[in-house]
TORSETI-996915 format. One line per 3 residues: for each residue x, y, z of N, C-alpha, C. Coordinates in Angstrom, 2 decimals. Example, Ala and Ser with C-alpha at 12.3 -4.5 7.8 and 13.67 -1.06 7.14 Angstrom:
BEGIN
13.19/-5.69/7.80/12.30/-4.50/7.80/13.20/-3.30/7.80; 12.85/-2.25/7.08/13.67/-1.06/7.14/12.90/0.03/7.87 $
END
This chain:
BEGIN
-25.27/-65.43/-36.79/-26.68/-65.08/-36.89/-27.04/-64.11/-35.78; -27.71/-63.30/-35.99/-28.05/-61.91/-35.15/-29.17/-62.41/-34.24; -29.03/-61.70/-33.15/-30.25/-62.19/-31.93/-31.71/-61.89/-32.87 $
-31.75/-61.01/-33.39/-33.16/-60.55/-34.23/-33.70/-61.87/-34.92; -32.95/-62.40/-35.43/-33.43/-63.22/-36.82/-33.49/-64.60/-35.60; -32.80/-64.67/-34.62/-33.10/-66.38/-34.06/-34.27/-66.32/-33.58 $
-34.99/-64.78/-32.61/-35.61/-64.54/-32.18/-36.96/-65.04/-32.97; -36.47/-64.35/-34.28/-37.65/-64.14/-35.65/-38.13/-65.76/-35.95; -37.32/-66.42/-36.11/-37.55/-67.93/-36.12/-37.85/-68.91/-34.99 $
-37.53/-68.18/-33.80/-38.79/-69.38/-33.15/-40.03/-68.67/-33.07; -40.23/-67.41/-33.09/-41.70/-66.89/-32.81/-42.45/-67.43/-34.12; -41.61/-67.64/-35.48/-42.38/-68.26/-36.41/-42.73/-69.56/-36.05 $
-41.68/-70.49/-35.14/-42.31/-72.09/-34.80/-43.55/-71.52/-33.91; -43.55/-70.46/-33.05/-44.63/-70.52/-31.69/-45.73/-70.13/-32.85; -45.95/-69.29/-34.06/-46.76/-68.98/-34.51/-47.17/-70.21/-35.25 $
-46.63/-70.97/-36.01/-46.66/-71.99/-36.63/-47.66/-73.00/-35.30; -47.31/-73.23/-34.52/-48.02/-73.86/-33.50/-49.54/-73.60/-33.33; -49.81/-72.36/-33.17/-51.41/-71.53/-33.30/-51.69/-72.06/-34.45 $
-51.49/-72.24/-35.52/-51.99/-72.71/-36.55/-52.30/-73.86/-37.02; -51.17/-74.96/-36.24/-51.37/-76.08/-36.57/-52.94/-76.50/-35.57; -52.52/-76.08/-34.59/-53.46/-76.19/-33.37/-54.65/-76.11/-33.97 $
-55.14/-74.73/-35.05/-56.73/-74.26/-34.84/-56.92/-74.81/-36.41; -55.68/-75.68/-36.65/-56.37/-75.94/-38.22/-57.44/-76.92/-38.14; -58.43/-77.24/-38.97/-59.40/-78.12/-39.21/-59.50/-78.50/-40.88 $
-59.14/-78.14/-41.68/-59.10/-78.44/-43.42/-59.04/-79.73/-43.62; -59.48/-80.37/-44.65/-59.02/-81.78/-44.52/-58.07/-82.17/-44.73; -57.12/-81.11/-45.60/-56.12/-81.35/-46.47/-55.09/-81.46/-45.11 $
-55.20/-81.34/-43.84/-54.38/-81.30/-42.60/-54.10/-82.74/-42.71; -52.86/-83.47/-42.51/-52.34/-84.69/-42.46/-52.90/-85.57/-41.34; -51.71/-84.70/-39.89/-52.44/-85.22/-39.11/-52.54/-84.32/-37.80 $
-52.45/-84.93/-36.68/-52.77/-83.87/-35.46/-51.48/-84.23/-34.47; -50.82/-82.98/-34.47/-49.29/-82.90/-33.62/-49.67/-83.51/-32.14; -48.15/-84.82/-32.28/-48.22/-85.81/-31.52/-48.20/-84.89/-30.03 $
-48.00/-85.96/-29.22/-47.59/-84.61/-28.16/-46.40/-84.46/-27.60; -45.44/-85.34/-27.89/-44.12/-85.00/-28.41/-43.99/-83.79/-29.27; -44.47/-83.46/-30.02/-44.13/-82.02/-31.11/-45.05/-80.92/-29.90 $
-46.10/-81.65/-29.46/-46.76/-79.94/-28.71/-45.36/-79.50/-27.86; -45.46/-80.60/-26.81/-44.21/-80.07/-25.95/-42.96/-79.63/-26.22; -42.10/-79.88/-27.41/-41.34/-79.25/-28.33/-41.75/-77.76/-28.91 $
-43.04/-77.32/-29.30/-43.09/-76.44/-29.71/-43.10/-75.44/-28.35; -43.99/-75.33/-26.97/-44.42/-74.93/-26.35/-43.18/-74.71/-25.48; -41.78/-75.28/-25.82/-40.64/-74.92/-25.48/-40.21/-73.54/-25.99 $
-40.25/-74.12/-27.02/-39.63/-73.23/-28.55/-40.39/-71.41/-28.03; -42.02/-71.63/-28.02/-42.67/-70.15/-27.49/-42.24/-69.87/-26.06; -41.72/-70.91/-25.42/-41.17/-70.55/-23.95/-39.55/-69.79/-24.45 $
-39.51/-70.31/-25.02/-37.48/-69.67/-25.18/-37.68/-68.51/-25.53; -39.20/-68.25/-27.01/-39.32/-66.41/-27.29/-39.77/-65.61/-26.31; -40.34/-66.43/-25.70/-41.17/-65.20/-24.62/-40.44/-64.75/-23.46 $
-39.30/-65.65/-23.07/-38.33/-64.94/-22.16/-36.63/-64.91/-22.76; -36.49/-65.12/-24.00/-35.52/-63.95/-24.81/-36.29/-63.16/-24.88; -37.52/-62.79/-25.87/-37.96/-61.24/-25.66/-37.74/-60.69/-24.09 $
-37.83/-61.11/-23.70/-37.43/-60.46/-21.78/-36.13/-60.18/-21.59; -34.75/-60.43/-22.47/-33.74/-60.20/-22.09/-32.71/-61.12/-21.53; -33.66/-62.44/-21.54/-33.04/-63.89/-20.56/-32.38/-64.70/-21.01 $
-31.33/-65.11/-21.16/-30.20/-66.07/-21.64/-30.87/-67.43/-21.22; -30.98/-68.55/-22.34/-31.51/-69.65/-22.70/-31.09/-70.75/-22.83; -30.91/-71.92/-21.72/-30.38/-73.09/-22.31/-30.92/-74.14/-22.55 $
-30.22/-75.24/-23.36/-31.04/-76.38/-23.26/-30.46/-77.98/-23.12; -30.71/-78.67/-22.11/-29.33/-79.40/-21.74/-29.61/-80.95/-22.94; -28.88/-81.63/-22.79/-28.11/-82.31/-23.97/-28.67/-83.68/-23.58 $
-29.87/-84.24/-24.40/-30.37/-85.29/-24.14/-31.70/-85.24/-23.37; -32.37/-86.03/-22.62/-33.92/-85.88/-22.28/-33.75/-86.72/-21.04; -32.74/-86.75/-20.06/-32.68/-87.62/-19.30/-32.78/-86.64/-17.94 $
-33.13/-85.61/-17.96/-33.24/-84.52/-16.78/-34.45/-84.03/-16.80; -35.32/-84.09/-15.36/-35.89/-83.44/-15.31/-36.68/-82.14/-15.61; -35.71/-81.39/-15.87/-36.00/-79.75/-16.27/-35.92/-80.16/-17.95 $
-36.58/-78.78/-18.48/-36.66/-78.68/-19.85/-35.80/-77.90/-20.36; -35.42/-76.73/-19.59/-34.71/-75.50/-20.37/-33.87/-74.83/-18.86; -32.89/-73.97/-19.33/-32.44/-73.46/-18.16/-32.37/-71.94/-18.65 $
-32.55/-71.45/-17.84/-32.67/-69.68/-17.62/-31.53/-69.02/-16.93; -30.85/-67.79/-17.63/-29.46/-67.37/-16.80/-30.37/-66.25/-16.19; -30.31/-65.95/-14.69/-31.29/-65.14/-14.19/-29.92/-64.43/-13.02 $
-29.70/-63.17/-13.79/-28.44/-62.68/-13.36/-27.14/-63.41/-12.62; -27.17/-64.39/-13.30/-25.78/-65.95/-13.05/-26.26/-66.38/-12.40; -27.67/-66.48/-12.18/-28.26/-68.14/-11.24/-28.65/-68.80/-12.40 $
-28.55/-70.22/-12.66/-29.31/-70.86/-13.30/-30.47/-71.56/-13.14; -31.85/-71.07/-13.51/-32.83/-71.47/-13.03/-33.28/-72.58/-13.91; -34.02/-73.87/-13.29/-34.25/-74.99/-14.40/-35.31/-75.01/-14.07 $
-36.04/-74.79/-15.56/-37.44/-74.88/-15.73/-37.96/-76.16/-16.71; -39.19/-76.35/-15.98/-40.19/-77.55/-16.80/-41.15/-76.83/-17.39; -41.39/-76.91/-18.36/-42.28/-76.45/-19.21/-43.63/-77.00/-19.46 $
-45.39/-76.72/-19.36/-45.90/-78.05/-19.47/-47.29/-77.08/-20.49; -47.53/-77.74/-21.23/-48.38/-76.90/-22.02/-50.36/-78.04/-22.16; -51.04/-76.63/-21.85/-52.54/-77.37/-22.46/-53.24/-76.67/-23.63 $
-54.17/-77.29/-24.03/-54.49/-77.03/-25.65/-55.67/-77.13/-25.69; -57.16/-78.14/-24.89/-58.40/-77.97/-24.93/-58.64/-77.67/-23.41; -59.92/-76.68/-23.73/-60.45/-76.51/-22.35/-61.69/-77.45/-21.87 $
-61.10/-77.73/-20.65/-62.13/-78.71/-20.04/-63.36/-77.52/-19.31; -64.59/-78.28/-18.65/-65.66/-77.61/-17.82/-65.57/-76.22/-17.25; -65.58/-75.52/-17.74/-66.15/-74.27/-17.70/-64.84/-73.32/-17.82 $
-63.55/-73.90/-18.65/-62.87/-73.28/-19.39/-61.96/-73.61/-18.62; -62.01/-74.54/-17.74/-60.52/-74.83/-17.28/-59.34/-76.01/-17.84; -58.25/-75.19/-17.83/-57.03/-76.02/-17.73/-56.51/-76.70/-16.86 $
-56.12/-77.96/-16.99/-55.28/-78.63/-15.76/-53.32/-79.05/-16.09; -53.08/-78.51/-15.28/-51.84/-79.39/-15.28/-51.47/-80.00/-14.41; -50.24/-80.94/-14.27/-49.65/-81.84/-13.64/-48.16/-81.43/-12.97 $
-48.19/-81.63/-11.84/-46.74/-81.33/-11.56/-45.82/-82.84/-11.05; -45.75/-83.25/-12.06/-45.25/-84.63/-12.07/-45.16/-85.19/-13.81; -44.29/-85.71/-14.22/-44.13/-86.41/-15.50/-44.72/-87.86/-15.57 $
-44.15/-88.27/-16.72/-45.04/-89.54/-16.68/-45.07/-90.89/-15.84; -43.72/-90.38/-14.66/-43.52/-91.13/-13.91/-44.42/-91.21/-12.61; -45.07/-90.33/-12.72/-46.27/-89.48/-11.67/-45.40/-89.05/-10.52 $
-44.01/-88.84/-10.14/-43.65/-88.50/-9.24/-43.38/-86.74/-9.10; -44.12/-86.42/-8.03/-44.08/-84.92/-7.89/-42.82/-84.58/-8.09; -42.73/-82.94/-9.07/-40.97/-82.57/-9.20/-40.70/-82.24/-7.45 $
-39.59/-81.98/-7.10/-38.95/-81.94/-6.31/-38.16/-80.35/-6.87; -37.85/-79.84/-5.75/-36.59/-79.02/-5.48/-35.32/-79.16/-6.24; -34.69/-80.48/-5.66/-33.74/-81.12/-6.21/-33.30/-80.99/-7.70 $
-35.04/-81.27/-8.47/-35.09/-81.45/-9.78/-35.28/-80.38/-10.90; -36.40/-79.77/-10.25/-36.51/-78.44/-11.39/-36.22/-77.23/-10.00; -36.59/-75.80/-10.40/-36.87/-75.16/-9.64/-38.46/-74.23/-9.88 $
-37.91/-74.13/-11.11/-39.97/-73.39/-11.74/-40.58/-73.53/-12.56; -42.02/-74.53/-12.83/-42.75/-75.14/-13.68/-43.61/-74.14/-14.24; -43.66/-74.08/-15.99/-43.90/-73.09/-16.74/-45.25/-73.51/-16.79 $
-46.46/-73.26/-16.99/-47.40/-73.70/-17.90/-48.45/-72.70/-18.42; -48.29/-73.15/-20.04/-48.30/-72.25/-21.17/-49.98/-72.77/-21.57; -50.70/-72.04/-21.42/-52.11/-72.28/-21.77/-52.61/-71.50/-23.47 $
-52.03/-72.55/-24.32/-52.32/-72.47/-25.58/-53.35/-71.52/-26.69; -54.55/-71.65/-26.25/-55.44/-71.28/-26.97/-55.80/-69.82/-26.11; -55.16/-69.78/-25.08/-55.38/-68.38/-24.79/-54.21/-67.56/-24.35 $
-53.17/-67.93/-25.00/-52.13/-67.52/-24.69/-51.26/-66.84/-23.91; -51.84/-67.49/-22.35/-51.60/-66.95/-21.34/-50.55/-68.18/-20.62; -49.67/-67.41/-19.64/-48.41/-67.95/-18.57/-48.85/-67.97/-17.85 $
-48.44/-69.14/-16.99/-48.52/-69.34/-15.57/-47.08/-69.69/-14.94; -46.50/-69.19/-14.03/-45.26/-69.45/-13.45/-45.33/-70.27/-11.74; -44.89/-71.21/-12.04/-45.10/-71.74/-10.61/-43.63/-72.39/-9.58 $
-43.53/-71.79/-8.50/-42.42/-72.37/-7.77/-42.60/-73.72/-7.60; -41.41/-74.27/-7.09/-41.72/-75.67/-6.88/-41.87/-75.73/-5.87; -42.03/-75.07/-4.80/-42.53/-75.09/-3.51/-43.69/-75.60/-3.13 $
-45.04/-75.03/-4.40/-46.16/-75.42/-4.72/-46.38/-76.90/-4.82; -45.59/-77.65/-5.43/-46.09/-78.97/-5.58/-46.27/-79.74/-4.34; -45.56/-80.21/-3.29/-45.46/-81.00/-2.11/-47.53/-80.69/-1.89 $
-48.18/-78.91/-1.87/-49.60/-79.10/-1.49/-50.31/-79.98/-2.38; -50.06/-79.61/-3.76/-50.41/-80.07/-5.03/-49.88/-80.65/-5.95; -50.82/-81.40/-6.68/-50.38/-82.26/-7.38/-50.15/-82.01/-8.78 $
-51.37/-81.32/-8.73/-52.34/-80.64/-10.03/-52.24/-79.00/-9.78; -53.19/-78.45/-10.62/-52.79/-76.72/-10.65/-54.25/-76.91/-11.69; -55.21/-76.46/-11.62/-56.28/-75.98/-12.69/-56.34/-74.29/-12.77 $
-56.44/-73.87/-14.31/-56.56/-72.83/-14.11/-57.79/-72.20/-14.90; -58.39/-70.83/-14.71/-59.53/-70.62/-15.51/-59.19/-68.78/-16.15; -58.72/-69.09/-17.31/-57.86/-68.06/-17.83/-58.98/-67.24/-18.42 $
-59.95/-66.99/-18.84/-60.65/-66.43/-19.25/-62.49/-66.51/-18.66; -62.17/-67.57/-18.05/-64.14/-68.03/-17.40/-64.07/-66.61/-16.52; -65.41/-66.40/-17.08/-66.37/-65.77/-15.56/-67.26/-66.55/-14.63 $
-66.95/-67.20/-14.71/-67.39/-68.37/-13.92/-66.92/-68.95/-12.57; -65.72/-69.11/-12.94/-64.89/-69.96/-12.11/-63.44/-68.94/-11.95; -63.21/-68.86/-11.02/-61.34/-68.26/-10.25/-60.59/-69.26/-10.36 $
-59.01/-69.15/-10.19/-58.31/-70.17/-9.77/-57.48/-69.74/-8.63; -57.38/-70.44/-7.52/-56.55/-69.74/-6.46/-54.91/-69.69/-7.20; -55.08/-70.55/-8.42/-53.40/-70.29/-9.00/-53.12/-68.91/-9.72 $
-54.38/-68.04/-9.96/-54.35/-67.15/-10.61/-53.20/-66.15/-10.79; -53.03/-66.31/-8.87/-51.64/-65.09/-8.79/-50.29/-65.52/-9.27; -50.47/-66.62/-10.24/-49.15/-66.95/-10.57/-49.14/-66.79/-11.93 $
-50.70/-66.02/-12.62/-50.27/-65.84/-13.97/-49.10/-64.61/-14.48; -48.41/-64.60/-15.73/-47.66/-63.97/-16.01/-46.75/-63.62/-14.64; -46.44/-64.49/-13.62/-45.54/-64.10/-12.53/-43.85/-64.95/-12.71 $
-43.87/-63.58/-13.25/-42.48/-63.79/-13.94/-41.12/-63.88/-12.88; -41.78/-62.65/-12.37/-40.81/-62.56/-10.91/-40.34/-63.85/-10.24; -41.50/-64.95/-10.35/-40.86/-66.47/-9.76/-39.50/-66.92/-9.75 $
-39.17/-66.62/-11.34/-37.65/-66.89/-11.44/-36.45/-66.12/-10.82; -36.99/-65.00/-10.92/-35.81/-63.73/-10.11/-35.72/-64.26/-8.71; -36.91/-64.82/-8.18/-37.12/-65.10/-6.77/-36.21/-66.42/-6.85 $
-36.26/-67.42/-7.50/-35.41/-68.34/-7.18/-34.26/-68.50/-7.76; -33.78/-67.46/-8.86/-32.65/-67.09/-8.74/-31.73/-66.55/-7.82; -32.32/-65.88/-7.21/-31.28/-64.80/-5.85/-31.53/-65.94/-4.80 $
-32.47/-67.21/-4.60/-31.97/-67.78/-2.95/-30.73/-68.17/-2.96; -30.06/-68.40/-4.29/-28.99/-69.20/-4.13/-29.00/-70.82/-3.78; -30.45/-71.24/-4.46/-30.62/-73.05/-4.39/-30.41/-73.27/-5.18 $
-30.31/-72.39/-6.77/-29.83/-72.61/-7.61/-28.54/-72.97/-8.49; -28.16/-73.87/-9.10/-26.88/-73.77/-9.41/-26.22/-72.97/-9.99; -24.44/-72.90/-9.53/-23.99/-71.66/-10.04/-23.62/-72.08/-11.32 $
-22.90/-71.10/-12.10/-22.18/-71.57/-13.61/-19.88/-71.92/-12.81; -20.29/-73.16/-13.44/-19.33/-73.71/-13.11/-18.02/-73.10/-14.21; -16.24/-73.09/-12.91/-15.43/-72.49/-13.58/-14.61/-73.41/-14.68 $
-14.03/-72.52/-15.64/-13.64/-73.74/-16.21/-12.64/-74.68/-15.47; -12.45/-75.92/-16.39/-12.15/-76.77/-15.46/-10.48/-76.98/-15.17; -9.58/-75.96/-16.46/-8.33/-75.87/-16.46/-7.72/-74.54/-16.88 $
-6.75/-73.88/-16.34/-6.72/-72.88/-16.58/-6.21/-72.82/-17.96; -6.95/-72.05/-18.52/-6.83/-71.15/-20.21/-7.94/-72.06/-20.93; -8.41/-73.07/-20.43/-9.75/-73.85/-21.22/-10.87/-73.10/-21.34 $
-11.55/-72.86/-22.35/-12.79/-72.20/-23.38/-13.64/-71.95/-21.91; -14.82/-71.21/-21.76/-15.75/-71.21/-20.75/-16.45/-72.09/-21.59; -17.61/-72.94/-20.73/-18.48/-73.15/-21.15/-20.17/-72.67/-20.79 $
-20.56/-72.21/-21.79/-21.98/-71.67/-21.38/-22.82/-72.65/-21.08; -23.56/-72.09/-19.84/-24.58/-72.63/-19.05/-24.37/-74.27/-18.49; -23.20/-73.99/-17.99/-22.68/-75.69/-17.22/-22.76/-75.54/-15.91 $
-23.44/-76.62/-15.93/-24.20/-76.88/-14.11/-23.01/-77.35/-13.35; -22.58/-76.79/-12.01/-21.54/-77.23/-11.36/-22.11/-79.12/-10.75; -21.13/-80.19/-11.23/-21.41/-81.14/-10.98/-21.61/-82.02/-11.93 $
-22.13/-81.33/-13.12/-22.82/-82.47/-14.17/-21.10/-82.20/-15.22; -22.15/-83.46/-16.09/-20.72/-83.49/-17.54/-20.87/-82.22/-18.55; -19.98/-81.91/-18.59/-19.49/-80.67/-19.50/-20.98/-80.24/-20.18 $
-20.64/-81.37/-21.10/-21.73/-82.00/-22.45/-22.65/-82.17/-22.02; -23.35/-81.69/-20.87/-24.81/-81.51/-20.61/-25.65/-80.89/-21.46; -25.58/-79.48/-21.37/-25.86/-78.31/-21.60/-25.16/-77.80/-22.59 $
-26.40/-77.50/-23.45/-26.06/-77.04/-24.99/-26.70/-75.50/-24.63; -25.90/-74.15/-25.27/-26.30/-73.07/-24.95/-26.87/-72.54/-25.90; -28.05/-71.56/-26.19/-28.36/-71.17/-27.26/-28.11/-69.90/-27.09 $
-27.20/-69.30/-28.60/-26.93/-67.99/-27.95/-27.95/-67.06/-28.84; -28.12/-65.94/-28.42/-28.70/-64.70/-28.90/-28.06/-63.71/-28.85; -26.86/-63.78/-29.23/-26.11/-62.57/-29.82/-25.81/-62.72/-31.17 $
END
């Protein structure tokens, strides 16, 4: 399958998403759990940085921290993804930099938390450096009203390049015997079978 057509099919799930989102008909079943938002809001995270040129992974099971991993000129950057969908008081979004365990991500765990503000289809890129001040992140993507001091992290894509080159990132591990297959996007340390690669070629 050609990079065009994989491309072509998740931008149809991210489009599919806008729709389910703004439907109201009655004939609508029901209203996407939030298990499926965060699934989809992946899915528009994987098009929006393949359209960028960025090699995409996604590791094998739900027992890791990070959501997706990014090849950012052979660093692997692990990103959390976190998506909002209604706007609260005077058009702001909030997110969380912590899962449902409420424990702030760490260094250790991810390196850059995505968050994808739905209905206005705007990025926010955030280091994880950020969390230890904060907990939370509100943003006001469209108010004239209200600023967000997170502002300078919209569409700041550069985040990842930045924590790709410190080298905190993990490298891509060699194979493990000589003449054995490479494997794409394997974290030095973990099991093989982590990391499932999605290719776009």
């Amino acid at each position: 399958m050609g990079s065009g057509m994989v491309i072509e099919r998740i931008m149809a799930v991210a489009d599919d998403f806008h729709a389910l989102e703004n439907r109201r008909d009655v004939g609508h079943p029901r209203k996407l759990t939030r298990k499926q938002r965060g699934e989809m809001a992946e899915a528009a995270f994987v098009a929006k940085v393949a359209g960028m040129g960025y090699e995409v992974s996604k590791p094998w099971g739900e027992s890791s921290r990070y959501d997706l991993v990014v090849d950012v000129g052979g660093r692997l950057v692990r990103v959390q993804v976190k998506s909002a969908h209604r706007a609260g008081e005077y058009g702001g979004y909030t997110f969380h930099a912590h899962g449902n365990s409420y424990h702030v991500y760490r260094a250790s765990e991810i390196d850059v938390l995505v968050a994808y503000v739905v209905p206005e289809d705007a990025w926010y890129v955030f280091p994880v450096a950020v969390f230890p001040r904060y907990r939370a992140m509100k943003v006001f993507p469209s108010s004239r009203r209200r600023r967000s001091k997170f502002e300078k992290y919209r569409e700041a894509w550069w985040v990842m390049k930045e924590q790709g080159g410190t080298g905190k990132t993990p490298l891509l591990a060699k194979p493990a015997r000589s003449g054995a297959p490479p494997l794409g996007g394997v974290v030095r340390g973990a099991p093989p079978q982590r990391i499932l690669t999605i290719s776009l070629d």
